[in-house]
VOTORMI-731948 format. One line per 10 residues: number of its first residue (from 1); their letters; for each residue x, y, z of C-alpha. Coordinates in Angstrom, 2 decimals, padded with zeros to 5 digits, always signed. Layout:
BEGIN
NUM) a) X,Y,Z ~ ...
END
This chain:
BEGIN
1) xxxxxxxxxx) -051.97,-075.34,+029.82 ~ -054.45,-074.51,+027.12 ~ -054.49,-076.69,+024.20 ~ -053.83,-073.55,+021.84 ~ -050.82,-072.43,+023.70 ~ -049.01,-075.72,+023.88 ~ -049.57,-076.45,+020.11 ~ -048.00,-072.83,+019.25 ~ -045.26,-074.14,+021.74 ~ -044.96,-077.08,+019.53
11) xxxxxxxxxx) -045.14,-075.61,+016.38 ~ -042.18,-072.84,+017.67 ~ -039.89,-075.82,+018.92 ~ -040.60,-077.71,+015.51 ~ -039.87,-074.27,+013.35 ~ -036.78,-073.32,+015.07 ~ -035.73,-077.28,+014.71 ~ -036.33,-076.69,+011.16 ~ -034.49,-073.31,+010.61 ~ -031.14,-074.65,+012.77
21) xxxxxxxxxx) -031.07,-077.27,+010.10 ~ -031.95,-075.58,+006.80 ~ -030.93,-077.54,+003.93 ~ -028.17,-076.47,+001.77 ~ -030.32,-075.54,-000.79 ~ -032.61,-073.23,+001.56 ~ -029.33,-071.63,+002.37 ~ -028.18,-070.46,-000.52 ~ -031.53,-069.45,-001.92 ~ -031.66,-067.50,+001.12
31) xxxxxxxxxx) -028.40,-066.19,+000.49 ~ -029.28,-064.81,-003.25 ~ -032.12,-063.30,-002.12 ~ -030.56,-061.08,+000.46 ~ -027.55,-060.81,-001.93 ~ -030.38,-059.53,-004.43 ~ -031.95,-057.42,-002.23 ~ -028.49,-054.89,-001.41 ~ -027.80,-055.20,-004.90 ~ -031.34,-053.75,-005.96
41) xxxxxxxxxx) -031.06,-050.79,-007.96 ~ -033.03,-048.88,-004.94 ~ -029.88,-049.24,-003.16 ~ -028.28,-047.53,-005.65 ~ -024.78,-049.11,-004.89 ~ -024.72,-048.63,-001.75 ~ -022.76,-045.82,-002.28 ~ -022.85,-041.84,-001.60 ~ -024.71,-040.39,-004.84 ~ -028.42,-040.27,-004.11
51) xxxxxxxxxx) -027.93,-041.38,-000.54 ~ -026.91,-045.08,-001.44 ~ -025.51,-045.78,+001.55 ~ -027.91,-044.42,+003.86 ~ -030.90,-046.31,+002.31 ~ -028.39,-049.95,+002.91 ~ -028.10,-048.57,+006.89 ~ -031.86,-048.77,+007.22 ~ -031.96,-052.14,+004.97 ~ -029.59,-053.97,+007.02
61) xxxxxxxxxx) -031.14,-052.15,+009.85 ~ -034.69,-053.66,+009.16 ~ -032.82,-056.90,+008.91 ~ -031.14,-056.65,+012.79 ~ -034.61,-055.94,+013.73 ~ -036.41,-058.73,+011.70 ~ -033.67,-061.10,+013.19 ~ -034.29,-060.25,+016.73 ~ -030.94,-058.43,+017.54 ~ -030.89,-055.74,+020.47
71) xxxxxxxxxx) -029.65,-052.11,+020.41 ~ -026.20,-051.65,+021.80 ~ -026.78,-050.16,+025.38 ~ -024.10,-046.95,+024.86 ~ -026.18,-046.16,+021.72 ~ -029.93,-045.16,+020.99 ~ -030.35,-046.28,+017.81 ~ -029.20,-049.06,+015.79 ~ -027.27,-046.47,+014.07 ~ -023.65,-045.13,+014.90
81) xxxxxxxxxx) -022.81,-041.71,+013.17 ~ -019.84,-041.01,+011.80 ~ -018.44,-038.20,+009.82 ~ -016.53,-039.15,+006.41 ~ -014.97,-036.81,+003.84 ~ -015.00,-038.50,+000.29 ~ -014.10,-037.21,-003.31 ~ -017.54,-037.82,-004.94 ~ -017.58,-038.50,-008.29 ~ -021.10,-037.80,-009.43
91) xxxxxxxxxx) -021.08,-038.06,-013.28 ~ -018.37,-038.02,-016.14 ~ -018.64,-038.36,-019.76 ~ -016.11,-039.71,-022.40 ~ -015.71,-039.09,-026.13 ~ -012.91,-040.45,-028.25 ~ -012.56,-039.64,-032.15 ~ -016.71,-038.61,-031.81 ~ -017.60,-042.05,-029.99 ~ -019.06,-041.65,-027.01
101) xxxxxxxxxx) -018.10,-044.05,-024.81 ~ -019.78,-046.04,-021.56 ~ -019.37,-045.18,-017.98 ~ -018.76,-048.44,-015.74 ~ -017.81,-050.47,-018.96 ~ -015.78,-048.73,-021.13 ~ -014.13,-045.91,-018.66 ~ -014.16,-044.82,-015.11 ~ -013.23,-042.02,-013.35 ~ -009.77,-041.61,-011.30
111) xxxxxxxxxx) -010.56,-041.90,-007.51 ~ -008.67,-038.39,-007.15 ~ -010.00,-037.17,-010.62 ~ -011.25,-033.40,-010.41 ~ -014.08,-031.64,-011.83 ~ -013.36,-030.10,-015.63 ~ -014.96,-030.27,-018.63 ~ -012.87,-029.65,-021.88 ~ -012.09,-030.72,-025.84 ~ -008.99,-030.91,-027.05
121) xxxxxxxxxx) -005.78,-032.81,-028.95 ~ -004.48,-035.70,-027.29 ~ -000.80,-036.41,-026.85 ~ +000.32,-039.64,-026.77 ~ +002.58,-040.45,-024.15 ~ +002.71,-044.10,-024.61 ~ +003.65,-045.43,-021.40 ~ +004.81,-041.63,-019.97 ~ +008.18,-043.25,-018.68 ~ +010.25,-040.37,-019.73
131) xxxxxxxxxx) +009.53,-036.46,-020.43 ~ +008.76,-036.60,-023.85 ~ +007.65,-033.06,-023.73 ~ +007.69,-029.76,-021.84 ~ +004.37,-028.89,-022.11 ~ +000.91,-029.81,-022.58 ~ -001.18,-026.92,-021.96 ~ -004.62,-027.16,-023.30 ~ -004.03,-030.48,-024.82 ~ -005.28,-034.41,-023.40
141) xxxxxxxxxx) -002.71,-036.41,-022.31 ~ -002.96,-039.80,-022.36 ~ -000.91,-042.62,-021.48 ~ -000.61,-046.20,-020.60 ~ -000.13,-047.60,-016.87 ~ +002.10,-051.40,-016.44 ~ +005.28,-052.10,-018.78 ~ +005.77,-052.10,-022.38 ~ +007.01,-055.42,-023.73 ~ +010.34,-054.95,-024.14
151) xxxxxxxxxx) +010.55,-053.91,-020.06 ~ +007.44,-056.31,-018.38 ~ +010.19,-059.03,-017.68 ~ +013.16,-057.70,-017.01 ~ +014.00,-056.48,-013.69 ~ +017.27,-054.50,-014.32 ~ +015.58,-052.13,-016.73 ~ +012.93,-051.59,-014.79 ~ +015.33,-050.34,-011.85 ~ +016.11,-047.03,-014.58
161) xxxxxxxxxx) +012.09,-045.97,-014.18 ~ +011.59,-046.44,-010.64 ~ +010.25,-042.89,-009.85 ~ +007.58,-043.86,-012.43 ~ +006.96,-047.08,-011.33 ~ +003.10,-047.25,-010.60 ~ +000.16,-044.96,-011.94 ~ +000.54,-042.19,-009.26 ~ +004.21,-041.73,-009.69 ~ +003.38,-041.42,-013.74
171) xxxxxxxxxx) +000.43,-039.06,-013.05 ~ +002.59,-037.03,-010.82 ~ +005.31,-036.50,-013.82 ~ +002.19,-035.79,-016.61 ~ +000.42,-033.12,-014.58 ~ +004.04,-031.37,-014.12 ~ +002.97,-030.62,-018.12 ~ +000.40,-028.86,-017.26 ~ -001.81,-030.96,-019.30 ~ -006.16,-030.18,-019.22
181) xxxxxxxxxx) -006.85,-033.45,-018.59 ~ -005.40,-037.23,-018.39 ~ -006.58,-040.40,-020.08 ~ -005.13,-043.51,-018.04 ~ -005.15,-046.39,-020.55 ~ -005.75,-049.62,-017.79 ~ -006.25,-053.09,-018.97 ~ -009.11,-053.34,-016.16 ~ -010.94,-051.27,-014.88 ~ -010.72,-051.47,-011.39
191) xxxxxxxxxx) -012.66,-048.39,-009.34 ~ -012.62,-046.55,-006.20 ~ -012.78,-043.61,-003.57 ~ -010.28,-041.25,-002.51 ~ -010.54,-037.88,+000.18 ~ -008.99,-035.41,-002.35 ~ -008.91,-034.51,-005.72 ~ -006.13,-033.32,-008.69 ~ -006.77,-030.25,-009.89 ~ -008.09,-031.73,-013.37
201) xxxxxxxxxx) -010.22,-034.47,-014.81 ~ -008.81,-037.61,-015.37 ~ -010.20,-040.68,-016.60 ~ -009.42,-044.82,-016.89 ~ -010.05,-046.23,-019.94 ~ -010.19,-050.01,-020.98 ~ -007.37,-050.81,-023.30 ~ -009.37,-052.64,-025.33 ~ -011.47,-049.11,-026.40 ~ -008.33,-047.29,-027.31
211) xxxxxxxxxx) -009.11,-046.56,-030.93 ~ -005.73,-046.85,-032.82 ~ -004.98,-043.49,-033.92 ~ -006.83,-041.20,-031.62 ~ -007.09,-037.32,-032.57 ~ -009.27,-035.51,-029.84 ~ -011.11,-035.97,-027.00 ~ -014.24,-034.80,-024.99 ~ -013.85,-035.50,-021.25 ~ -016.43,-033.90,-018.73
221) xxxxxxxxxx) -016.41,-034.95,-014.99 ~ -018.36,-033.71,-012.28 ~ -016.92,-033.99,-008.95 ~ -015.79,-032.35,-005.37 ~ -014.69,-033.00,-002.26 ~ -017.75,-033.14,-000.09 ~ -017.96,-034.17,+004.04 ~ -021.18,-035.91,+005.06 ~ -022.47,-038.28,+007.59 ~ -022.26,-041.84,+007.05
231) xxxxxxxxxx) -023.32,-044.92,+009.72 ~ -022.13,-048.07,+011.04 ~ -025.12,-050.17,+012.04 ~ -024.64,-052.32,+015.55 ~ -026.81,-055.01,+016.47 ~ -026.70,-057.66,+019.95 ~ -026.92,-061.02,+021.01 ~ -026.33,-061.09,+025.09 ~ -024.58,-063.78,+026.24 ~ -025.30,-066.47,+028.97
241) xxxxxxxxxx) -022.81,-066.22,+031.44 ~ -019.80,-063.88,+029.97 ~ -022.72,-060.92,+028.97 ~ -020.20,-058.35,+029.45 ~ -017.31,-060.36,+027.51 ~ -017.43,-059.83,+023.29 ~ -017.28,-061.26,+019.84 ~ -017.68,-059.44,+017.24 ~ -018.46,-060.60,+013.55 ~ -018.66,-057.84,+011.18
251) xxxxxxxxxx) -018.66,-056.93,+007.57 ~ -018.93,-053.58,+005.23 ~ -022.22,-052.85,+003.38 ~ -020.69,-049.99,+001.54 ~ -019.54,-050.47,-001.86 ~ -019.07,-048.03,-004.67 ~ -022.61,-046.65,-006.06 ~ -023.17,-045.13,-009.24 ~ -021.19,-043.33,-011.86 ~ -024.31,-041.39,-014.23
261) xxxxxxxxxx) -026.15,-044.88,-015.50 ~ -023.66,-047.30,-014.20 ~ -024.27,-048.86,-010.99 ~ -021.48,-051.06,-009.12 ~ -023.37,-053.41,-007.41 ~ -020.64,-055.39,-005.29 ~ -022.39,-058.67,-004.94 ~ -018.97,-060.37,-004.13 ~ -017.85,-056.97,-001.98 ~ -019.66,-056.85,-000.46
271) xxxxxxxxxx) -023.25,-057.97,-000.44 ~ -021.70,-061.13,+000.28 ~ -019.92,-060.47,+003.33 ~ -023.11,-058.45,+004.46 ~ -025.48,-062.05,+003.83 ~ -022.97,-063.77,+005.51 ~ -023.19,-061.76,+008.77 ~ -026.65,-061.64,+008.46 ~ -026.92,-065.12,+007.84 ~ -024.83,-065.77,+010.70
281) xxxxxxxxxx) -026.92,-063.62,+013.36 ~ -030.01,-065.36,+012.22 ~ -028.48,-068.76,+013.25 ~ -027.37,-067.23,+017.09 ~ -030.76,-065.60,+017.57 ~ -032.62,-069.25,+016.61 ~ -030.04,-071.72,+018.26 ~ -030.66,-073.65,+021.43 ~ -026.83,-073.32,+021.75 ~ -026.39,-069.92,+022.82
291) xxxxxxxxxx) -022.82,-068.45,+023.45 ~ -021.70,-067.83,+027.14 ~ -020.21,-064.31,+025.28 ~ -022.30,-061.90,+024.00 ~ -022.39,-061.36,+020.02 ~ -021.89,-057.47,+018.60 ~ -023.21,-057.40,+015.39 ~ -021.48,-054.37,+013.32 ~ -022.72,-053.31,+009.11 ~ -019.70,-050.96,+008.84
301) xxxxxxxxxx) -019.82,-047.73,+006.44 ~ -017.06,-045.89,+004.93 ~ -014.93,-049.17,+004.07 ~ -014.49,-048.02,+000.45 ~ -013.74,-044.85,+001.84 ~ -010.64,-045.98,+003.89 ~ -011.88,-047.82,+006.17 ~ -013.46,-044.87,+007.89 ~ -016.27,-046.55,+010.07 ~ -014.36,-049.16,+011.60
311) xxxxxxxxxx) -011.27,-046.30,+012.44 ~ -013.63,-043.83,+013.83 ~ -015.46,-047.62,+015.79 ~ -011.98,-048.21,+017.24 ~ -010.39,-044.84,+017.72 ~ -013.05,-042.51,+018.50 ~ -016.33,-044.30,+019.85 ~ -015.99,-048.35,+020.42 ~ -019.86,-049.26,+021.97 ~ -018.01,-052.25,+023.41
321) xxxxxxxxxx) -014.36,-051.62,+025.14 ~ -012.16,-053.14,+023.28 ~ -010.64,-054.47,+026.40 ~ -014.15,-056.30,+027.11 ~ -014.02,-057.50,+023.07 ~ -012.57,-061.19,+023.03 ~ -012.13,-061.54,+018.85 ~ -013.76,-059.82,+015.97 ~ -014.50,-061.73,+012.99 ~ -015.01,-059.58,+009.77
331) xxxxxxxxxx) -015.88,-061.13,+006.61 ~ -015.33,-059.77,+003.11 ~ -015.64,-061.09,-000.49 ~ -017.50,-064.01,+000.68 ~ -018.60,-065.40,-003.02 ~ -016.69,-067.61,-003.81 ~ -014.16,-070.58,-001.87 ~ -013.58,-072.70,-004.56 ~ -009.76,-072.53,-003.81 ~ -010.56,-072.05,+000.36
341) xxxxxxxxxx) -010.25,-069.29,+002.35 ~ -007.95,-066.32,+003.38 ~ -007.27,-065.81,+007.48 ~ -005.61,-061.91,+007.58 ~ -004.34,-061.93,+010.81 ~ -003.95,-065.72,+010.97 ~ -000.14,-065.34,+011.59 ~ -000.72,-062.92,+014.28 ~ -002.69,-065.43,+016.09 ~ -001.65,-068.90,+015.76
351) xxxxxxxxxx) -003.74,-070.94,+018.42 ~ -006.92,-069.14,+016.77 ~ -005.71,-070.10,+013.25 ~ -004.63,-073.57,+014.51 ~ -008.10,-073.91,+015.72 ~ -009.76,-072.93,+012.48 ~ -007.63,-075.00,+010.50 ~ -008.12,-078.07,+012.59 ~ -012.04,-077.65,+012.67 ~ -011.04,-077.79,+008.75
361) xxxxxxxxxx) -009.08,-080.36,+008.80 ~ -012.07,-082.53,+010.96 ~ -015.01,-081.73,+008.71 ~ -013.05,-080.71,+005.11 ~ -015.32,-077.66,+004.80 ~ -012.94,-075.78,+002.36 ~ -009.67,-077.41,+000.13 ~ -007.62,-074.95,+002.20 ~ -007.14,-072.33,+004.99 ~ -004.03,-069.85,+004.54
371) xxxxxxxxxx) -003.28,-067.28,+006.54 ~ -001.81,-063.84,+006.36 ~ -000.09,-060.64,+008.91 ~ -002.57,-058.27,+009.88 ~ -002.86,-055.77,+006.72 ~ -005.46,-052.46,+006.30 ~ -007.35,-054.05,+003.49 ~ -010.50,-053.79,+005.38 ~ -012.29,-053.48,+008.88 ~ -010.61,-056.16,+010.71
381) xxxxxxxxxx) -007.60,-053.94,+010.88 ~ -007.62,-051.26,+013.84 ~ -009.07,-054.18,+015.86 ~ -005.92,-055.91,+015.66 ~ -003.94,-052.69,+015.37 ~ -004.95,-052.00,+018.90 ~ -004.28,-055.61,+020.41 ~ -007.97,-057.50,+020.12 ~ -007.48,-060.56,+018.53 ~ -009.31,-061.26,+014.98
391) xxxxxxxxxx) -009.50,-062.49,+011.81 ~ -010.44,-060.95,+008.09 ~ -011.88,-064.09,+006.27 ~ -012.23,-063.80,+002.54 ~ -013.01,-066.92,+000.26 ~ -010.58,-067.40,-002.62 ~ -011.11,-068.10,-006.54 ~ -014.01,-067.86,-008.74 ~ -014.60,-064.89,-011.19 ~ -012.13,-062.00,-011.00
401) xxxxxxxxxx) -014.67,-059.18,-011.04 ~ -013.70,-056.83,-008.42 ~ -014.64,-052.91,-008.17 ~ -016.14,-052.80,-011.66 ~ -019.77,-052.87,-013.08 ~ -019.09,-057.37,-013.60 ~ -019.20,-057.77,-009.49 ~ -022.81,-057.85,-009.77 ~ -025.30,-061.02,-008.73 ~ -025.07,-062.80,-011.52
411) xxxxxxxxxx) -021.71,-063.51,-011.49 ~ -021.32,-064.49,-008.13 ~ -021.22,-068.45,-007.57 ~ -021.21,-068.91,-003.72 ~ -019.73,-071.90,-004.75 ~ -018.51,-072.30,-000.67 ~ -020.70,-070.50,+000.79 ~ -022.73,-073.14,+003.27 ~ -019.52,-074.70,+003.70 ~ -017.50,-071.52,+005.06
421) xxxxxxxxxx) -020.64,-070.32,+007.08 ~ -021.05,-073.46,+009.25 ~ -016.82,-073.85,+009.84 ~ -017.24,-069.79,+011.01 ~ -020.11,-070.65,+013.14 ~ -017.94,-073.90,+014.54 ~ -015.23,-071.68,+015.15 ~ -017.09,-068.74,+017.19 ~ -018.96,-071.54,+019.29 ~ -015.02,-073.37,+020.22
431) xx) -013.99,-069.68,+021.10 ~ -013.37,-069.73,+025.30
END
């Protein structure tokens, strides 16, 4: 052998030594910087004004291809089309008593808000728990969602307002006033997408910039249901001696994009989930201890839209049968742990949650791993719906910021994040 070759063997051994045992440090500078990186403002939000989430397909993309994953064999591209039909909110303005206000911080737009620009009186309808009037034509309404004091706590007379019980059931009863638009007085402001609209504007606003006598109101919002193409990206390890037998580990890189200047970055949903998966393939592709099962990496799109890219993954076009798919592993809101982690779908499958806990219990990765039913609050869910056993792990505690401009990389603390990655990677490799 020629010297050269065997001292780039050498070298190779001694590097991918090195990488299976980065330090924690390395790990979680690696972490922000991928973190970082889908959270750039080139990203855009990941979301579906100025092609967000197209530009974080080809990121995470690049990445599958950087890290040495293969194409799936049923598919030619990296790339799995899908088609998704979303109420896009492209821009909205606010102006209370001749302050404008500031999208993302101090207001948002109603997931099912329509289009409408208009300047008017606005009613008061404090918390809009009872007709108050019969009509409101040409006039703002605007009203509070939760409980007034005298009702938070006490359960009997909240029984006498169940039909207005939640935000949807109020906005149902105001728009029967034929109001020109609605002002939703929320004490956070907590975004999101929705696949049809109301036939006016209506906005969120943060309690804390309700002015305290408020005369008029400019509200302009620029919206419409649009369909377009979105993408899951897939990405695969073979296995050893099981190549035709699956796990899956998978995570959203969708999150909620812009709103005019704002941009929702979703560091914690879920740029984190996304590092995490990424993180994770890199460590499969390098190991000397590769899996007898083959490894389907999936980036799914259109989580934020209703879980669209995992449903239509599932339901319409699953690269791997799900019949050859031993357990999916999906990670969201991966940030934090401070308090331990969240298994949905850990009481649907006890010996799999009995074996994460005890590889907990061995090594003390996290304070504590609970478990929950199966639920649809992200892409874990027609998995299990349709009988292939799974997890949804999320990490619990640390900052609250969740679907609003705060979720951004500086307030994410990854405070358990080497920790939960090596019990997930214990867990897939004790999978038989």
């Amino acid at each position: 052998m020629k010297l050269k070759n065997l001292i780039f063997i050498l070298f190779f051994i001694g590097w991918n030594a090195s990488y299976t045992q980065q330090s924690s440090e390395e790990l979680l500078q690696s972490a922000r910087t991928e973190i970082d990186s889908l959270c750039s403002e080139r990203l855009g939000g990941r979301g579906y004004i100025d092609a967000g989430h197209i530009r974080a397909a080809n990121y995470v993309e690049k990445r599958f291809i950087e890290i040495g994953l293969k194409k799936a064999k049923k598919l030619n591209s990296y790339q799995q089309p899908f088609p998704l039909t979303i109420n896009r909110i492209e821009d909205a303005g606010l102006i209370l008593n001749k302050t404008e206000l500031k999208p993302g911080e101090d207001f948002i737009v109603n997931r099912y808000s329509g289009a409408g620009k208009l300047k008017g009186k606005v009613v008061d309808l404090g918390y809009a728990l009872e007709e108050s009037v019969s009509s409101l034509s040409g006039k703002i309404a605007l009203f509070r969602n939760g409980w007034p004091e005298e009702i938070a706590n006490d359960a009997e007379k909240k029984k006498q307002y169940q039909d207005r019980a939640n935000v949807m059931d109020r906005l149902a009863a105001v728009m029967r006033m034929k109001p020109g638009g609605i002002i939703v007085v929320e004490n956070k402001l907590t975004a999101g997408f929705a696949r049809e609209q109301f036939p006016i504007p209506v906005v969120e606003l943060k309690a804390d910039k309700l002015p305290q006598k408020i005369k008029n109101a400019e509200i302009f919002v620029k919206t419409e249901v649009t369909e377009l193409q979105s993408q899951n990206v897939i990405g695969v390890i073979p296995g050893t001696t099981h190549p035709d037998s699956f796990l899956i580990i998978s995570a959203h890189y969708d999150h909620l994009g812009k709103l005019g200047p704002a941009i929702f970055t979703g560091a914690n949903d879920n740029a984190s989930g996304t590092t995490m998966m990424l993180s994770m393939a890199e460590y499969f592709a390098q190991t000397d201890k590769a899996l007898p099962y083959s490894l389907l990496f999936i980036a799914f799109g259109g989580e934020e839209t209703g879980l669209v890219g995992s449903n239509y993954y599932v339901n319409s076009n699953p690269v791997v049968p799900l019949a050859q798919t031993k357990f999916i592993l999906n990670l969201d809101l991966m940030g934090n742990g401070i308090d331990g982690i969240m298994a949905v779908g850990g009481k649907d499958y006890p010996s799999y949650f009995d074996q994460l806990t005890q590889l907990n219990e061995g090594e003390k990765y996290v304070p504590k791993v609970r478990a929950r039913n199966n639920a649809p609050n992200s892409d874990h869910y027609f998995f299990l719906q349709n009988g292939v056993p799974g997890f949804f792990i999320y990490t619990l505690g640390g900052p609250p910021h969740y679907h609003d401009v705060n979720d951004n990389p500086s307030t994410i603390e990854l405070s358990k994040y080497v920790e939960v990655r090596e019990l997930l990677i214990r867990f897939l490799e004790g999978i038989n």
